[in-house]
Structures are given as C-alpha cells and as structure tokens.
C-alpha positions in Angstrom: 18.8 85.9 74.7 22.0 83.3 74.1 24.4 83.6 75.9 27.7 82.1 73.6 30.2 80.1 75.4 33.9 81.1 73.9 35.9 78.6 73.5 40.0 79.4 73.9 41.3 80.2 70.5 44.1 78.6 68.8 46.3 81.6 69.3 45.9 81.9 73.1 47.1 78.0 73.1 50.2 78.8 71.1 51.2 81.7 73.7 50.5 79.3 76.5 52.8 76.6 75.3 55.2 79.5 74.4 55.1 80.2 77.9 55.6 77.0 78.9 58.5 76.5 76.7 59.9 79.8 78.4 59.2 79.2 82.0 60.1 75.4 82.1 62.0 73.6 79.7 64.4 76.2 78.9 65.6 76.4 82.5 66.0 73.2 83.1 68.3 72.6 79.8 69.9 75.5 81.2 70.7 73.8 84.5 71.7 70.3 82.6 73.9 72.3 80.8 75.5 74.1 83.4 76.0 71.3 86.0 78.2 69.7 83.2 80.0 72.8 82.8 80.7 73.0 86.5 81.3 69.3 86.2 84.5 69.6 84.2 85.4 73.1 85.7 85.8 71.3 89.3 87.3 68.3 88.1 90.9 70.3 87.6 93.7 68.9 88.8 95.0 70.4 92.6 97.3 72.8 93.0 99.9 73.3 95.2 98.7 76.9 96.3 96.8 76.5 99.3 95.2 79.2 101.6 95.7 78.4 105.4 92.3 79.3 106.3 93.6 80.5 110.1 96.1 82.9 108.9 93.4 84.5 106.5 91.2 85.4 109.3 94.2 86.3 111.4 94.8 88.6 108.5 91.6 89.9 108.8 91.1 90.3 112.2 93.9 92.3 112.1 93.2 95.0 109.5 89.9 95.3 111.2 91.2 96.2 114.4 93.4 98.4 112.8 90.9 100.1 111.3 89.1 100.5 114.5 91.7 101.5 116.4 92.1 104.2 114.4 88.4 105.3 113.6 88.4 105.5 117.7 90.8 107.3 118.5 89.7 110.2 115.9 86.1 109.8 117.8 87.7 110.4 121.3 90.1 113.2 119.5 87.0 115.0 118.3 85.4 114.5 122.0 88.2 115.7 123.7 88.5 118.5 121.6 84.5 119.8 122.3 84.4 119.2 125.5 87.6 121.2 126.1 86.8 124.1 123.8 83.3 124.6 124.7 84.1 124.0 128.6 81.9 126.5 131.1 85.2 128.0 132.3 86.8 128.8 128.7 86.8 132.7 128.2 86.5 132.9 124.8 83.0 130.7 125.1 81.3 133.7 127.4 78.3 135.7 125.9 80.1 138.6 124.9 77.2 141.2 126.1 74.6 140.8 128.6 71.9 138.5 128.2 68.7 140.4 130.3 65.8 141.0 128.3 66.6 139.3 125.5 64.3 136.7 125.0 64.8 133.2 123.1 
C-alpha cells in the first residue's frame, strides 16, 4: 500500500496569488489613491461661511425641547383623559346589570 503525497497544483497557486492580489494590493492602491484624492479635496481655499458651532447646538437644543414639550404634554393629555373617564365615581363606567353569579 502507497500512500501518494499530492503536491499543490499549479492551478490552486494561481487562485492563491489571485487572492492575494484581491485581498492586499488592491486595497492598498485604493487607499494611495484616495488619500491623494482627499489630499487635494482638503487643500481648498477657506471660505467665508463659517458655522458658529454654539449657536448650532443652541439650535438644537431648542427644537428638541420643543419637540418634547410637546410629545409631553399629549402623554399627560391622554392620562388626564383615562383617569378621568374611567374614574370609580363616573356613571356611565358602572356595570350596567348585576354582577352575582357570573363568574370570570
């Protein structure tokens, strides 16, 4: 009985270095490429239109709280409004017949 060591074939070393090619040089010529690309995109002249980075969350701040205000008071509307319509005293929330023998 032999026992036949297999040697990697030509093919399976083609497919590894095609793999290599994919997994390693392409993204870093990909990265070369786009750091130059960033490069000149950065290097623009400045403009005169600058945002005031403490008004902007000032802005924000107050369009959240806006929002939230509003959100809130619908929640305590819609509390108000249960607890008041299903109250133990409200007539129109009393069992309408008698309850005895009925079972639940």
């Amino acid at each position: 009985m032999t026992t036949e060591r297999s040697e990697p074939s030509m093919r399976s070393n083609i497919i590894f270095g095609r793999d290599l090619l994919f997994s390693l040089v392409i993204p870093i010529i990909a990265i070369c490429f786009l750091s130059i690309i960033m490069g000149q995109a950065f290097a623009q002249e400045a403009s005169q239109n600058y945002i005031i980075r403490r008004v902007e969350i000032w802005s924000l701040f107050y369009r959240g709280m806006t929002a939230a205000f509003v959100v809130g008071a619908l929640v305590q509307g819609s509390i108000i409004y249960v607890c008041w319509r299903f109250r133990e005293s409200n007539k129109k929330n009393m069992p309408r017949e008698s309850m005895e023998g009925v079972e639940r």
